[in-house]
C-alpha positions in Angstrom: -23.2 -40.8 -21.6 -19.5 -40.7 -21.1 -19.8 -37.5 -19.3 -22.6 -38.2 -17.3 -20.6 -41.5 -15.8 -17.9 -38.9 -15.5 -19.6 -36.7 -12.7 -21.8 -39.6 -11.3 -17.8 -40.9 -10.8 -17.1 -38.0 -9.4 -19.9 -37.9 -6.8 -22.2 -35.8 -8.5 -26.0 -36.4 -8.3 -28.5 -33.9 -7.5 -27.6 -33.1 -4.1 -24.1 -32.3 -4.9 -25.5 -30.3 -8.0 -27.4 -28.5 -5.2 -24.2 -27.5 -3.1 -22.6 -26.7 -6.8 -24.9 -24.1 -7.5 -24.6 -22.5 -3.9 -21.2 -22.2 -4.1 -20.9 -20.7 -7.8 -24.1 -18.3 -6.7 -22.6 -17.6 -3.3 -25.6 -18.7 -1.2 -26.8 -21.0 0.9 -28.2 -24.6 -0.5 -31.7 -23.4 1.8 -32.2 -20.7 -0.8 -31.0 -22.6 -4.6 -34.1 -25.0 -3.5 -36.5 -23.0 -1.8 -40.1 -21.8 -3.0 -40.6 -18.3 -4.5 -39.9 -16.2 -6.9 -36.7 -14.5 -5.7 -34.9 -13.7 -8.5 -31.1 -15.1 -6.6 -33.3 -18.4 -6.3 -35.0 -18.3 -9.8 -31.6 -17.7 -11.4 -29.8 -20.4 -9.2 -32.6 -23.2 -10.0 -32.4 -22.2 -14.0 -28.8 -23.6 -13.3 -29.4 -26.5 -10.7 -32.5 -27.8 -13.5 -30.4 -26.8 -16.7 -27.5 -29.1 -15.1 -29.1 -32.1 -13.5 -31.2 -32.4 -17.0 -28.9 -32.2 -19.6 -25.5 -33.1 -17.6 -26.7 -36.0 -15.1 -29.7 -37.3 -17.3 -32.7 -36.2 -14.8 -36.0 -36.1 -15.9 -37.7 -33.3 -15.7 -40.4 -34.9 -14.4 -38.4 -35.9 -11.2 -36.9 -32.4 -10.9 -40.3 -31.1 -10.5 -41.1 -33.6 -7.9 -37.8 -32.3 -5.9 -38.3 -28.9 -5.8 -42.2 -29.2 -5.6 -42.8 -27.2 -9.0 -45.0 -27.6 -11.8 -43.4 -29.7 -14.7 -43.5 -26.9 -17.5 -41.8 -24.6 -14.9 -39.0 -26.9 -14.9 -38.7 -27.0 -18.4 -38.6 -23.4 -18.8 -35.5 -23.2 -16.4 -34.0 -26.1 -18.3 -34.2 -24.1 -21.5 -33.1 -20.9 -19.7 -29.9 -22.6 -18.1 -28.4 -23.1 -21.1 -28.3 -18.8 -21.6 -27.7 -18.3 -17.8 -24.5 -20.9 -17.9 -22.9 -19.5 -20.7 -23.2 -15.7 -19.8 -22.2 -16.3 -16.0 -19.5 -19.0 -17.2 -20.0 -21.5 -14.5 -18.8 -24.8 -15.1 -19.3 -27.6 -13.0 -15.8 -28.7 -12.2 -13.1 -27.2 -14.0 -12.0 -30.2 -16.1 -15.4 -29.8 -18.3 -14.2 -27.1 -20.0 
């Protein structure tokens, strides 16, 4: 909990999560949310879900509801962040190392 109070402190909720991603990715926000199986926007929504799920508390329920996807496809990129995070090393702020 301490950490999610840290980043909701910090200004963090999902769309800030949103611009996060972007940045890290080097694309637009237009394109981490969008609809489609690009593989840039595949990869940065494994990351935006993986984030706002375990690191701000979102359900996954309401994360499906925001990007308009089915439920278990949201869980999949939740379980999938974890791999995609840790091989790319994105963080997101620098203090939560």
């Amino acid at each position: 909990f301490e950490r999610r109070f840290w980043l909701y402190r910090k200004g963090y909720d999902f769309d800030r999560l949103v611009e996060r991603v972007a940045e890290l990715l080097e694309m637009r926000t237009s394109e981490v949310v969008r609809t489609g199986k690009f593989a840039r926007t595949v990869e940065a929504r494994t990351v935006l879900c993986y984030w706002a799920n375990r690191e701000l508390g979102m359900r996954v329920v309401e994360l499906a509801r925001r990007l308009k996807l089915a439920q278990p496809t949201v869980t999949q990129s939740v379980a999938r962040g974890e791999k995609v995070v840790s091989e790319k090393g994105l963080q997101i702020e620098k203090e939560l190392k």
